[in-house]
C-alpha positions in Angstrom: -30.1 -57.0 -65.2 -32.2 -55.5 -68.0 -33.3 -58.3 -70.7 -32.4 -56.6 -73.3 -29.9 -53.4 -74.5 -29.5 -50.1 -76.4 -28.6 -51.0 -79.3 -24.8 -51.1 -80.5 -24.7 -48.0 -83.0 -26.3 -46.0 -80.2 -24.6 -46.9 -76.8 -22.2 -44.3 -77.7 -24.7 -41.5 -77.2 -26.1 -42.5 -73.7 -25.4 -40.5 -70.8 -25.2 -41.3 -67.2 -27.0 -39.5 -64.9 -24.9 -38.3 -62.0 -26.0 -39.2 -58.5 -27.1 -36.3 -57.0 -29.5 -36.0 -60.1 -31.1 -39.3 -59.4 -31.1 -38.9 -55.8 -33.2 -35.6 -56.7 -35.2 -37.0 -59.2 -36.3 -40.6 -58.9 -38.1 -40.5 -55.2 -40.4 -38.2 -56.9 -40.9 -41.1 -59.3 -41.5 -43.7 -55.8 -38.0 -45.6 -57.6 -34.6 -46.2 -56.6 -31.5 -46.4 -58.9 -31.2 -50.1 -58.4 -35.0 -50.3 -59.3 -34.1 -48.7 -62.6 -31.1 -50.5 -63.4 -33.0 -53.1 -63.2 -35.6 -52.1 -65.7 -35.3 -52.9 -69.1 -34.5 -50.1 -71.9 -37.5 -48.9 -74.4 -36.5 -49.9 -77.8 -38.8 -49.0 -80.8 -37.2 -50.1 -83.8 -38.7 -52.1 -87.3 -42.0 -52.1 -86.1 -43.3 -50.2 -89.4 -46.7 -48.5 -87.1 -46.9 -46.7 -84.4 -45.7 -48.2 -81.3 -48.8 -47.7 -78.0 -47.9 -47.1 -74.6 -50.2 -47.3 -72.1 -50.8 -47.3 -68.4 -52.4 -50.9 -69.5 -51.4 -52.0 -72.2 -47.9 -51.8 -74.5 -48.9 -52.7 -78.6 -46.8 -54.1 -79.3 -45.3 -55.5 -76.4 -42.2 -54.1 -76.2 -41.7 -53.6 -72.5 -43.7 -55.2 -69.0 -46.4 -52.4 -68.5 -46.7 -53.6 -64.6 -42.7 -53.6 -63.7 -42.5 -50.2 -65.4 -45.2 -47.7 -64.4 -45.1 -46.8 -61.1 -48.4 -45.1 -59.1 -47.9 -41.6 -58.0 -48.9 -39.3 -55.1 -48.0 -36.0 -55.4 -47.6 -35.5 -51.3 -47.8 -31.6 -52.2 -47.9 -28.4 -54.6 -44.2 -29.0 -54.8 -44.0 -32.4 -56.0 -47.2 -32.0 -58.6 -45.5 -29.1 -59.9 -42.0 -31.2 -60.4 -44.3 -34.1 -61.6 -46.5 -32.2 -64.2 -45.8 -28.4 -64.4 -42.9 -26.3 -63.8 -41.0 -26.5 -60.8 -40.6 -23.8 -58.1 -36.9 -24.0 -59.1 -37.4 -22.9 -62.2 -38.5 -19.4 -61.3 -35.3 -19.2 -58.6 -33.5 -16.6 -61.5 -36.7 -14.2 -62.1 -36.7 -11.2 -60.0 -38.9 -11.3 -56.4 -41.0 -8.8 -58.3 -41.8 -11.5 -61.4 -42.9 -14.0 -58.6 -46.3 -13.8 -59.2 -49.4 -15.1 -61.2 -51.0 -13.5 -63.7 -54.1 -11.4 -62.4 -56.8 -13.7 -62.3 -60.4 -11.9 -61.6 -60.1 -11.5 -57.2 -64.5 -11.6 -57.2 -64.4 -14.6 -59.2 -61.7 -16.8 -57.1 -63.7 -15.5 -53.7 -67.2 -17.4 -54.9 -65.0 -20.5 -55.2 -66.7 -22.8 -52.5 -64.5 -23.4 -49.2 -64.3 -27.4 -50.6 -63.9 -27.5 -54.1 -65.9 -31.0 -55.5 -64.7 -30.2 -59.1 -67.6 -32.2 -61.1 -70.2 -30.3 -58.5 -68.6 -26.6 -59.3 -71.0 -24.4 -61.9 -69.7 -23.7 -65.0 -68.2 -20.4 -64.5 -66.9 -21.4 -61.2 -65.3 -24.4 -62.9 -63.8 -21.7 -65.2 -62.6 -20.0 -62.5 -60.7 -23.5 -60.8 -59.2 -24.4 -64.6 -57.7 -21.3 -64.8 -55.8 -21.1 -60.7 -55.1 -24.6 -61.1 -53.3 -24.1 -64.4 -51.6 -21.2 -63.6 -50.0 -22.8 -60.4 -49.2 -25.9 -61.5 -47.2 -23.9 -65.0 -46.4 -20.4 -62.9 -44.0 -18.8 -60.4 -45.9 -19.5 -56.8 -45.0 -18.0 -53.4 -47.0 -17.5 -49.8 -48.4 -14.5 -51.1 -49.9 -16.6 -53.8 -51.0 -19.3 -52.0 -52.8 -16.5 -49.2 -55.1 -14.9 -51.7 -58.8 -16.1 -51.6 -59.4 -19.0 -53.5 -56.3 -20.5 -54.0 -55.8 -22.7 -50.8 -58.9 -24.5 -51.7 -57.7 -24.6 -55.6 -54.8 -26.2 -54.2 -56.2 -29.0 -52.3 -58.9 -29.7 -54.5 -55.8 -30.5 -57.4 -53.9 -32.7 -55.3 -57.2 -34.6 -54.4 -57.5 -35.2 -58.0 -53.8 -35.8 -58.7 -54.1 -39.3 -56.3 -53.0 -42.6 -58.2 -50.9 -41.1 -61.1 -49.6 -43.8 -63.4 -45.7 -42.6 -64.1 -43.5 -44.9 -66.5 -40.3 -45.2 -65.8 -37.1 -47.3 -67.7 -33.5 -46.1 -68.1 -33.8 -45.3 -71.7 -35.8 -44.7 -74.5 -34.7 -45.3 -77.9 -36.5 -44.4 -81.4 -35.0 -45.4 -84.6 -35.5 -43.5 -87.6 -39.0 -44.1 -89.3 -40.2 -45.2 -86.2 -43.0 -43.7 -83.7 -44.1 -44.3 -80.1 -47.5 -42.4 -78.7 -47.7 -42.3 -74.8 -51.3 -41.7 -73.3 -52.8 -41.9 -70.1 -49.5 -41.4 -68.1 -48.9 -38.3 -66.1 -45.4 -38.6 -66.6 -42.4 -40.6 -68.1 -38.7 -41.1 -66.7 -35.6 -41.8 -68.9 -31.8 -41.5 -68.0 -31.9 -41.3 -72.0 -34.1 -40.7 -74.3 -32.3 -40.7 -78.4 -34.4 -40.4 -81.5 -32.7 -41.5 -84.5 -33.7 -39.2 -87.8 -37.3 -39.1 -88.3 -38.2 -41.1 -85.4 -41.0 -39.5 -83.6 -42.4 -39.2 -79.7 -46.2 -38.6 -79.0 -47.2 -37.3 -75.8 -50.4 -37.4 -74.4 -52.1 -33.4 -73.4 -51.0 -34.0 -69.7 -47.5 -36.2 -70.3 -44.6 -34.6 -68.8 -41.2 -36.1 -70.3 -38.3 -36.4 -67.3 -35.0 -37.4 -69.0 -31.2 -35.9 -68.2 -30.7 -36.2 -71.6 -32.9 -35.9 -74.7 -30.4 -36.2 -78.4 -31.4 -36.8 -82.0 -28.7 -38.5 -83.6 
């Protein structure tokens, strides 16, 4: 059982997550639901600074860094995209026209090497990765995609550099009002709930990806 609770004043705004969204969402987090259950609930309340969540370090301690960040292996394009970017699902309404990247220069994504070695690339080469990669990790993908030059290697080379991600997971967050919490170094973070009170405030690091079924401000 979690060591400590929501709150009383704001038990009345949690949610649970129905099954089938748990069964979809936490193996991508390497969790099970009686994993999280067992977790304990984020609670940054009083503290009068900014709370500091790390992959290494919680200051203060409000939660067990070790039992709540899990280490992540995106086994594909499909799970870094759910992990980090936008999901293929999210382009399922657009039109079969729409389902493609913007134009990135053809010449330019044909001199990317067969193995990409990011830290080896040349500058405008490394350009060239930065802007594939981000567009298939935020964009619409398909095989037609995935079969222009360049971007089979683009792909590989990302999830060789998206080994070992550190996720946090806990069943819910809560931030009372004059309260902040700033998140860095984690790819991504996993709450049932997550329920910021007034002026409470969440800082996510550049690369952070919030999962939660429901985000409120109450």
């Amino acid at each position: 059982m979690p060591t400590k609770a929501v709150p009383a004043k704001f038990a009345r705004h949690l949610a649970q997550p129905p099954t089938e969204f748990l069964e979809q969402k936490l193996p991508l987090l390497r969790t099970t639901q009686q994993e999280l259950t067992e977790l304990s609930p984020l609670i940054v309340c009083a503290l009068r600074r900014v709370a500091q969540v790390h992959p290494k370090y919680a200051k203060p301690k409000l939660i067990d860094i070790v039992s709540h960040t899990r280490i992540v292996t995106p086994r594909d394009l499909g799970e870094l995209k759910e992990l980090m970017g936008s999901p293929f699902h999210a382009f399922e309404q657009r039109p079969a026209g729409d389902l493609a990247l913007p134009v990135l220069e053809p010449r330019a994504l044909a001199k990317l090497p067969e193995k990409i070695t990011i830290s080896r690339l040349k500058l405008e080469d490394k350009t060239t990765f930065f802007e594939a990669s981000h567009a298939l990790l935020h964009g619409p993908v398909d095989s037609r995609v995935l079969g222009r030059p360049g971007y089979k290697q683009t792909v590989a080379a990302m999830l060789q550099a998206a080994k070992n991600l550190p996720v946090l997971v806990a069943p819910d967050l809560v931030v009372c009002d004059g309260d902040a919490v700033d998140f860095s170094g984690y790819a991504a973070l996993y709450f049932n709930n997550v329920i910021v009170e007034g002026s409470g405030r969440i800082i996510l690091g550049n690369n952070t990806k919030l999962h939660a079924y429901q985000v409120k401000r109450v």
